[in-house]
C-alpha positions, 0 to 999 in steps of 0.5 A, spaced: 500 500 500 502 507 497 502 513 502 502 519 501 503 521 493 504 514 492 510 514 496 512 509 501 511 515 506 507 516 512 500 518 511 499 520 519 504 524 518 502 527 512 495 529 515 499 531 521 504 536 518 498 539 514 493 540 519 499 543 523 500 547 517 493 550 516 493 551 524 500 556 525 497 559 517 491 561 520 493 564 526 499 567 523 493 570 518 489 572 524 494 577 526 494 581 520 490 586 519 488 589 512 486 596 511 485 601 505 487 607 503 481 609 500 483 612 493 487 618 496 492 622 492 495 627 494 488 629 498 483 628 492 481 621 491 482 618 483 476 613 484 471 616 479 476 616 473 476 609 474 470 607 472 469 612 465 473 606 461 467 602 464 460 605 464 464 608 456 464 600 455 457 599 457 454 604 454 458 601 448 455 594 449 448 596 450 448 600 443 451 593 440 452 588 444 458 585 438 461 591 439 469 589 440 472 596 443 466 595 448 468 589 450 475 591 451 473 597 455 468 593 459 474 588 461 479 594 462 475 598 466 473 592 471 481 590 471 483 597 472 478 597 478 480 590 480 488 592 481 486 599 484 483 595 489 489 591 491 493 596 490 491 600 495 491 595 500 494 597 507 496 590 510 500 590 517 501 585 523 498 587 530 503 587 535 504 580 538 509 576 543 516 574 540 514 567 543 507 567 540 511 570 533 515 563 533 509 559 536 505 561 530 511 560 525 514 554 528 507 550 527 509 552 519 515 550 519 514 543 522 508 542 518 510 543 512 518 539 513 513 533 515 509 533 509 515 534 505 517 528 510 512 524 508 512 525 501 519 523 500 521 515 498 524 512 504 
């Protein structure tokens, strides 16, 4: 019988590295907290401009629904907004303990070295 990945591995430890992968991941994620700057520069927010290439694109699209360029605005439009988003995505880690720090990233590590063990042919 094969273990994990087909190999001679162990599944145990497969499932024990990866649940304690997901557990130091998820209290590693709760410790990040994510904002946003909310479409200021320099004072003005620039929000507004994006959305032109899109409502052009629409209105293109309901004037001919074929319509190759409002198509190409629609998607740019939607693209433009989507990146804006993530662009501006502030993201900071909340004050925590060196020792919960290390607890957090300690259960990563020894998580992904025992799938990785498990996975390697013996």
């Amino acid at each position: 019988m094969k273990g994990a990945g087909g190999t001679s591995g162990g599944l145990g430890s497969f499932f024990l590295g990866a649940i304690l992968t997901v557990a130091g991941a998820y209290l590693l994620s709760n410790q990040v907290i994510v904002s946003t700057g909310y479409w200021r520069f320099y004072g003005y927010s620039g929000f507004g401009i994006t959305l032109l290439p899109l409502l052009l694109g629409i209105a293109l699209l309901f004037f001919n629904g074929r319509s190759l360029w409002g198509w190409a605005l629609t998607a740019l439009g939607v693209l433009v907004i989507f990146l804006g988003i993530i662009l501006n995505l502030d993201i900071h880690f909340r004050p925590t303990t060196l020792f919960n720090t290390l607890w957090m990233l300690g259960l990563v590590v020894a998580g992904l070295g025992l799938v990785a063990r498990s996975l390697r042919t013996r």
